[in-house]
N, C-alpha and C positions, 0 to 999 in steps of 0.2 A: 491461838493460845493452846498450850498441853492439855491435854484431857486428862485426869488420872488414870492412871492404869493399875488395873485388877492381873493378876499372873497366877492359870493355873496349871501345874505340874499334870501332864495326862501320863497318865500309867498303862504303854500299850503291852498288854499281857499275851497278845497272840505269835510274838516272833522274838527270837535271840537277837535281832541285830542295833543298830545305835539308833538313837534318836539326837534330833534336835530340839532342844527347848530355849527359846529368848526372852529373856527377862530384860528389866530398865536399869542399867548400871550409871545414871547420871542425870540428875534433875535441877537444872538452873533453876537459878532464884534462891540461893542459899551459902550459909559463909561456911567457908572451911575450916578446920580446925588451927588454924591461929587467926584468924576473925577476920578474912581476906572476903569481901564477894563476891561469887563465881555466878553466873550467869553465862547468855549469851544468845545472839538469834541463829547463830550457823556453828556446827563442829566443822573445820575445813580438812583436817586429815588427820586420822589415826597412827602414831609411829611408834614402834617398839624400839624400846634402847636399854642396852646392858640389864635387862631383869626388868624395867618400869614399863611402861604405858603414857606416851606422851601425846596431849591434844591440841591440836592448832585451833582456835576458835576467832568468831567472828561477832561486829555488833552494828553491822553493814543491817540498815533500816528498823533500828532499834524505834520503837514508838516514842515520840517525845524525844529522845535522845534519854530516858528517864535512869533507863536500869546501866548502859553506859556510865550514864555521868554516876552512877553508885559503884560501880565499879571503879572507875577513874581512869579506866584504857582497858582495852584489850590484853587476857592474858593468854599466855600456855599450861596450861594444866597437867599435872602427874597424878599418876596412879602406881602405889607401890607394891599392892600385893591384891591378888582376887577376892580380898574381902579389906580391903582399905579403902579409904574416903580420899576422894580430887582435893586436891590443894591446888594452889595456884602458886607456880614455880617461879615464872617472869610475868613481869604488867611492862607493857610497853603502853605508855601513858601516851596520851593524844591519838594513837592506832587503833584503827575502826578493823585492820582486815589481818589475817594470820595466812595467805592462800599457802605455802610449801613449807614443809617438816619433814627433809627427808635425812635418812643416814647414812653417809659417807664410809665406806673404809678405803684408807690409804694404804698403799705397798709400796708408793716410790715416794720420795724425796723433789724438793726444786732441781735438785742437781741430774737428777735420771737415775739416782740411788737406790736399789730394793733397800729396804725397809722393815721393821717388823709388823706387820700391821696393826694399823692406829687408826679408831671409829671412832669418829666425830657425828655429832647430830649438830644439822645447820638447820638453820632458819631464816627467811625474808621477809618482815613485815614490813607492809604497803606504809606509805606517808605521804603529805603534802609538804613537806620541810625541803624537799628539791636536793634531798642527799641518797644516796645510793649507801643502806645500813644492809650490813650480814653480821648475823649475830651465832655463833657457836657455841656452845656447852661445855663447860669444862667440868668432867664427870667428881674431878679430886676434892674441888674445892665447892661445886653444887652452883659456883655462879655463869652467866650466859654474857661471855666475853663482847664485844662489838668491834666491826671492822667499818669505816667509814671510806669507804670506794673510790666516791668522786662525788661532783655537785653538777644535778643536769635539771633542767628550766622545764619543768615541769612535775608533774605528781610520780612516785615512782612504785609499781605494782609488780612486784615478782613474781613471776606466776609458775616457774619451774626449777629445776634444778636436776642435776644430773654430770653423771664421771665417762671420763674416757679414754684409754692408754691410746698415744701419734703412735703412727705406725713409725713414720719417718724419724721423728727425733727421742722417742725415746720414752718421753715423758708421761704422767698419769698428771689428766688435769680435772678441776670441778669446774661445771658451769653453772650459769645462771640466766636463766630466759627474763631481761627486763621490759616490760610491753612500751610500745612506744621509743624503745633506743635500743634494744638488740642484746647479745649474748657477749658476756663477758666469764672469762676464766681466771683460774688464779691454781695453784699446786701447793704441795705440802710442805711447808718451812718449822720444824720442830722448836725453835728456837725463839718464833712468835707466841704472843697472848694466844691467839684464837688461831696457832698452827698451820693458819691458810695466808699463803700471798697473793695477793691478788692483782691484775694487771688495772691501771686504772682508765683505761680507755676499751671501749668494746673491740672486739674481734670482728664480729660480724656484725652491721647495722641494720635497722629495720625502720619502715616507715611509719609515720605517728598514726594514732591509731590503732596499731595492729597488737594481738597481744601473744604470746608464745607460753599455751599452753602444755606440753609435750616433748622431749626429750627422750631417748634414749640410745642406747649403743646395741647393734643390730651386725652379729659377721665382723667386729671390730670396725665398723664405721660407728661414726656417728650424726642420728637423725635430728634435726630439729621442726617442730610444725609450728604455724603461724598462722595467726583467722586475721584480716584486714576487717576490724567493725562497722567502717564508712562503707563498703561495697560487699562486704560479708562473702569475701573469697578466702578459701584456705589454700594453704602450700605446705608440700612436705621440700626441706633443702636435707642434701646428705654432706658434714665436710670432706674436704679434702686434707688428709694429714701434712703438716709441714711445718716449717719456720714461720712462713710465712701462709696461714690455710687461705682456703678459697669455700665457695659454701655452692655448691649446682642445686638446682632447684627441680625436682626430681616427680613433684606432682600440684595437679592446680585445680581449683573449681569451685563455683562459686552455688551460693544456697540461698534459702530465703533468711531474713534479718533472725536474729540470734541463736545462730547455731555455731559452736567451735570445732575444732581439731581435735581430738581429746585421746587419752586412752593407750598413748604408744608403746608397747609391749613386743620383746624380739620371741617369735613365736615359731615353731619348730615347721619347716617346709615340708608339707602333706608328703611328699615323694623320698623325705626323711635326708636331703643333702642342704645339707645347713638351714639359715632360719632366716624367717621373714618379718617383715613389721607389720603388725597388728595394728590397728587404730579404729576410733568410731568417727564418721563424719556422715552428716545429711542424712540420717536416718539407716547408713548402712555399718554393721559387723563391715571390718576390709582386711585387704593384707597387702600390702604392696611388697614384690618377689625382686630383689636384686638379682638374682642369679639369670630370673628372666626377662630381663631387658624391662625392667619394672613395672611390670604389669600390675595393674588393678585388680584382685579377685573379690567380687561381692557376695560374702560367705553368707550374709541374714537381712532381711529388709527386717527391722526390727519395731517399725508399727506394729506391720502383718502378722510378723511372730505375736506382739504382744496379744492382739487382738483375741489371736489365734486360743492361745495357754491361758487367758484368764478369762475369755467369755464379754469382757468389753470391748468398748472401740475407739481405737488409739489415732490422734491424727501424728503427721511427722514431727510437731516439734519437742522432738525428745534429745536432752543432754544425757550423755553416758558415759562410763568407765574416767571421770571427773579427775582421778589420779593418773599422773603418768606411771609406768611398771606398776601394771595388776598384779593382782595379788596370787600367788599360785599354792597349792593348798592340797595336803592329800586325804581327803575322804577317809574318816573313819569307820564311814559304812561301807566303799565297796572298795577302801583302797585304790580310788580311781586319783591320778593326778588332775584338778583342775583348776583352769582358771575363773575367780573371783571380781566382779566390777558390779558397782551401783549403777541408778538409773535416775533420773525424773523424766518422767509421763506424762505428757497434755492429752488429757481427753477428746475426743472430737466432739464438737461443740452441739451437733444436732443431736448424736447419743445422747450426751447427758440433759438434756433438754427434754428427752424420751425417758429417760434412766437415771430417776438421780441416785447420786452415790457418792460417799463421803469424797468430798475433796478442798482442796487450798488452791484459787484464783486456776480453778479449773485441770488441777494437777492430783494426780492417784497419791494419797497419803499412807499406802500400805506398807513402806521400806519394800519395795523391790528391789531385787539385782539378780544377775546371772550367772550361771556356772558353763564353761566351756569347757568340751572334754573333747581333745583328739586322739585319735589313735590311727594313725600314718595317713591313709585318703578320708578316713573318717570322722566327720568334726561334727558334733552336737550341741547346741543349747539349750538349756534349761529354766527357767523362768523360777525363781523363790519368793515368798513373803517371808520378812519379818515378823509384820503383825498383818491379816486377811481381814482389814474394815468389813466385813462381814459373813453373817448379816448383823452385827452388833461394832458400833464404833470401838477401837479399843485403844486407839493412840494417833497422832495426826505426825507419822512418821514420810514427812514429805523429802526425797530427795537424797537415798543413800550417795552417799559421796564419798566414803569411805572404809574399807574392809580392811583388816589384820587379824594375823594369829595371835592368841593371847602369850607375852612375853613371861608371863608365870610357871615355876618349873611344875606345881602342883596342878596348873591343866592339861601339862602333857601334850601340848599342840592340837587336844579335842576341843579348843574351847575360842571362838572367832568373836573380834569385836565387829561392832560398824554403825556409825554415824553420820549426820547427815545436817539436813535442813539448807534448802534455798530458799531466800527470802522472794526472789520474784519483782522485787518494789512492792510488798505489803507490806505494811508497818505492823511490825507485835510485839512485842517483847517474850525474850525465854522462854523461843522455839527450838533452839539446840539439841540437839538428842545424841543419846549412847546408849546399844545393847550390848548385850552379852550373850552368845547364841552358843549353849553347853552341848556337849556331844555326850551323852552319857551310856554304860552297858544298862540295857532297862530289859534283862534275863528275868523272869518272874522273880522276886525275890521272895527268901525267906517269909517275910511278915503276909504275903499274898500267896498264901496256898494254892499250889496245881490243882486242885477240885474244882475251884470257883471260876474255872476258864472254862467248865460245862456251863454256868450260867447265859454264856451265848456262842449261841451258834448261828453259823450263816451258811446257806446250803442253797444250789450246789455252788461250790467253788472250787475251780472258774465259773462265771456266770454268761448266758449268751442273751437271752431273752428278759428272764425273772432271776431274782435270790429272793430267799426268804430269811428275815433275821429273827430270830426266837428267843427270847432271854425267861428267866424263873420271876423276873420281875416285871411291876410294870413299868416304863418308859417315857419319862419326863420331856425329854427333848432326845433328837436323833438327828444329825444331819452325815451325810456323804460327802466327801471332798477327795479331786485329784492329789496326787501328791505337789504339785506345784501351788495347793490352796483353794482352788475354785473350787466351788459348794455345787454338787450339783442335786443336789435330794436335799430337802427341808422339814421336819415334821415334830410336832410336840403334842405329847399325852398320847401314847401308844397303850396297849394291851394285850399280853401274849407275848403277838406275833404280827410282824406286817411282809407283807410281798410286794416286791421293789421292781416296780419294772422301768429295767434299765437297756431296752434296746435302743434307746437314742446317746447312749452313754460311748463315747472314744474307746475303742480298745485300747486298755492300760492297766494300770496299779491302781485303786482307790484304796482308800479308807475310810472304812464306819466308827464314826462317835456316839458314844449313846452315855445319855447319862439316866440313871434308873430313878423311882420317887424315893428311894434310901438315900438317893447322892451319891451313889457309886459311880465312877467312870468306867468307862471300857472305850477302847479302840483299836479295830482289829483291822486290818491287812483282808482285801479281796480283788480278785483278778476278772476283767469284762475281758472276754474272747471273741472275734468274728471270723 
C-alpha cells in the first residue's frame, strides 16, 4: 500500500548551482475533476505530447479486482499544465494493462511522399477479445480514434512500438511488437480516422510465448529484441529493408526465468563513427557494435554496481531501462548530455535477512534509476534515488519504469517526471506512482541573508582523515550522504561541534544535513580526498 508522504524543500545555502527536489505529482484512489476514478497498481510509461503529460497505467493484480471494478477499465490519463489535476482521457473498459504510449511523427505519406510533419500519440492496450486494437489520438477533436488490425486466437499484448524509414523502397513505416505473433507495420494515410494504415498480417512472426519488448532504429536499421518466456532466451534480429524484408538474427542467450531484453537505445560508438545499440539484458549495461561485426561490449555488471553505489547487496535479478528509447536529457547542473532509465532491484536474499530494509516481495522501493554519461571512450554510470527509504520510510516507490522531460513551457526542460510500480504477483491496490523531480536555481536568496551561511562551518575542506562541523546552534538531527543518496554518518542532538571521522569514507562529493533545535535546515557541499 502508499505510505503518505511528508515533502521537505532543503535549502542548500553553500553553493550556486541547481538542485533536485521530487515531490508526489499523483495519488490513486481519487476521482477527477468530472467525477471519473483514477487509480491504479502500475504507471506503464510517461509520454509528453503537444504541451500535456500522458500516462499509460495498469490494474495488472489489483487486490480483489476491488478498485478495477470502481474504475470500470483501465484508463489513460492527462496532465495539462504543472500545477493541474489527472483526469482521465480514455477508459478502455474490460483492460487490465496500458504496456506502450509512444509518439509518432510522420514525414512521409503511404505513397513515399514527404509530408509536413504530422505527431501522432499511439497506443496498444493488451485484451483477451483475440482482436489486434491500436488506438491513436486525435489532438482536434480530444477523442482516441481505434484501428481494428485483425483477429488472432489468443490474448493480445503489445509491448512495443517503434518508426523506420526502407532504405530500399522508400517508405517511413510504424511498427508494433505483438508477443506471441510478431511485428506488424502500417504507414501514414491522411485520409483515415486514426491517419495510420496498417498491414493486416504480420511482417515478421514470432513464436508463442515469446514477447517483444524493444525496438528501435540504430545506423538506419532497424532493431527488434525478443525474450522466449518458456526457455527465457533473448534475441536481438536487425531487418533487412525491402518489399519484401527479411529479419537476421544478430544476437542470442539465454538467462535464469524472468529476465527480458529491455532498454534499446541507438547510442553514440565510443570511437565516435556512428552508433551502436544499447540494451539491458541478464544483469548487464550492453551495446551491440554493427560496424564491428556485432560484437557484444559489457559496459556495467549492474548488481555489482548497485551493490557497489548504495552500500546494499543486490543479487541479479533486476529488470531495467523497461522503456524502449531512453530518455536523453541535459543536466541543468553540469550541462552534461545524459542518459535516463529506471530500474527494479531484487535484494539478495541472505543480506536482507542480515539487514532489514524497506522493501516490496524483496525488491528496493527507493525509485532508483541511472544516468549514463559518455564522452567518446568514456562512459560512466550513476546510481539516483527518488526517495532514500532511509533511514526513515518515505514512500514505497517500487520499480521506476518510467522517465520524461516535463512537456510544460513554464519548466523549461528543468523539471523530469517518472513513475513506476511492478506488481510482481502481489496483490494491493493503488500502488501507482508519479513524481516530479524540479531542477531549481537555489543561489541564496533574498529572504536567506549571506551572514547566516557563518552559522556552519565545516573545516577542513577537502577532508582526508577528520572534518569538523560547527554551527552557532545546537543540532537536532545530522546525517552525511553520497550524492547518489547513501547515508553514510548518522547522529542526533549534537552540541557546538562534532568531529567526523571519515577515513573509511569513498573519495567523492558528500553532503551534510543538519537540522538545528530552531528547525532550521542546512546542507552544505564537502569533498573526502585520498
Amino acid at each position: 500500500m502508499k505510505i503518505p508522504f511528508c515533502f521537505i524543500v532543503f535549502l542548500l545555502v553553500a553553493t550556486a548551482s541547481l538542485s533536485q527536489n521530487w515531490s508526489n505529482a499523483f495519488v490513486p484512489a481519487q476521482y477527477d475533476v468530472n467525477g471519473k476514478y483514477i487509480g491504479g497498481t502500475e504507471v506503464m510509461s510517461l509520454t509528453p505530447h503537444k504541451g500535456k503529460l500522458y500516462a499509460a497505467t495498469s490494474y495488472v493484480c489489483d487486490l480483489d479486482n476491488s478498485t478495477y471494478d470502481l474504475a470500470g477499465g483501465t484508463p489513460i490519463l492527462v496532465l495539462d499544465s504543472a500545477n493541474g489535476q489527472w483526469r482521465q482521457d480514455i477508459l478502455f473498459e474490460g483492460i487490465l494493462l496500458i504496456p506502450p504510449l509512444k509518439e509518432i511523427v510522420f514525414t512521409k505519406d503511404y505513397l513515399g511522399n514527404a509530408i509536413q510533419p504530422d505527431t501522432l500519440l499511439v497506443t496498444g492496450p493488451n485484451n483477451n477479445k483475440k482482436h489486434l486494437f491500436i488506438y491513436t489520438k486525435n489532438d482536434a477533436t480530444g477523442a482516441w480514434i481505434k484501428d481494428s488490425i485483425t483477429t488472432c486466437n489468443g490474448n493480445i499484448e503489445t509491448r512495443s512500438i517503434g518508426t523506420h524509414y526502407d532504405a530500399v523502397t522508400g517508405h517511413q513505416y510504424i511498427f508494433i511488437g505483438v508477443s506471441d505473433f510478431g511485428i506488424w507495420k502500417g504507414e501514414y494515410n491522411a485520409s483515415l480516422p486514426s491517419r495510420i494504415q496498417w498491414e493486416s498480417v504480420p511482417e515478421f512472426v514470432i513464436p508463442s510465448e515469446t514477447r517483444v519488448p524493444a525496438m528501435v532504429d540504430v545506423n538506419g536499421e532497424m532493431y527488434i529484441g525478443v525474450t522466449e518466456t518458456n526457455a527465457w532466451v533473448s534475441r536481438i534480429f536487425r531487418r533487412v529493408d525491402g518489399q519484401v524484408a527479411t529479419y537476421n538474427q544478430v544476437f542470442a542467450d539465454s538467462a535464469a526465468a524472468g529476465l527480458d531484453i529491455r532498454g534499446f537505445t541507438s547510442v553514440k560508438n565510443s570511437t565516435g563513427t556512428g552508433y551502436d545499440l544499447w540494451f539491458y539484458w541478464n544483469d548487464y549495461f550492453r551495446r551491440l557494435q554493427p560496424q564491428n561485426n556485432d560484437a557484444i561490449i559489457n559496459e556495467l555488471k549492474v548488481s555489482t554496481d548497485l551493490s557497489l553505489q548504495s552500500g546494499r547487496v543486490f543479487s541479479g535479478l533486476i529488470t531495467a531501462a523497461y522503456n524502449d528509447h531512453s530518455l536523453f536529457w541535459k543536466d541543468p547542473v553540469t550541462n552534461d548530455t545524459l542518459m535516463l532509465f529506471g530500474l527494479q532491484a531484487m535484494y539478495d536474499s541472505a543480506w536482507l535477512s542480515s539487514n532489514p530494509h524497506p522493501n516490496i516481495a524483496g525488491r528496493s522501493t527507493d525509485g532508483m534509476y541511472y544516468s549514463r554519461k559518455q564522452n567518446g571512450e568514456s562512459i560512466t554510470y550513476q546510481l539516483h534515488y527518488i526517495v532514500n527509504n532511509t533511514p526513515d520510510v518515505i514512500d514505497t516507490l517500487l520499480a521506476t519504469r518510467t522517465i520524461c522531460i516535463s512537456p510544460f513551457p513554464e519548466d523549461s526542460s528543468k523539471v523530469l517526471y517518472a513513475g513506476g510500480y511492478h506488481t510482481n504477483l502481489v496483490w494491493l491496490n493503488n500502488t501507482a506512482w508519479v513524481y516530479r523531480g524540479s531542477f531549481m536555481d537555489i543561489a541564496t536568496p533574498a529572504s536567506q541573508p549571506l551572514q547566516q551561511l557563518a552559522s556552519l562551518s565545516i573545516f577542513p575542506n577537502p577532508a582526508q582523515q577528520t572534518f569538523t562541523i560547527q554551527l552557532q546552534d545546537d543540532v537536532s538531527k545530522l546525517f552525511i550522504s553520497n550524492i547518489a543518496g547513501r547515508i553514510f554518518y548518522d547522529v542526533k542532538n549534537l552540541k557546538d561541534a562534532a568531529v567526523i571521522d571519515c577515513s573509511n569514507f569513498p573519495a567523492g562529493i558528500y553532503i551534510v544535513h543538519v537540522t538545528t533545535d530552531k528547525q532550521a535546515i542546512y546542507i552544505q557541499k564537502m569533498i573526502v580526498e585520498r
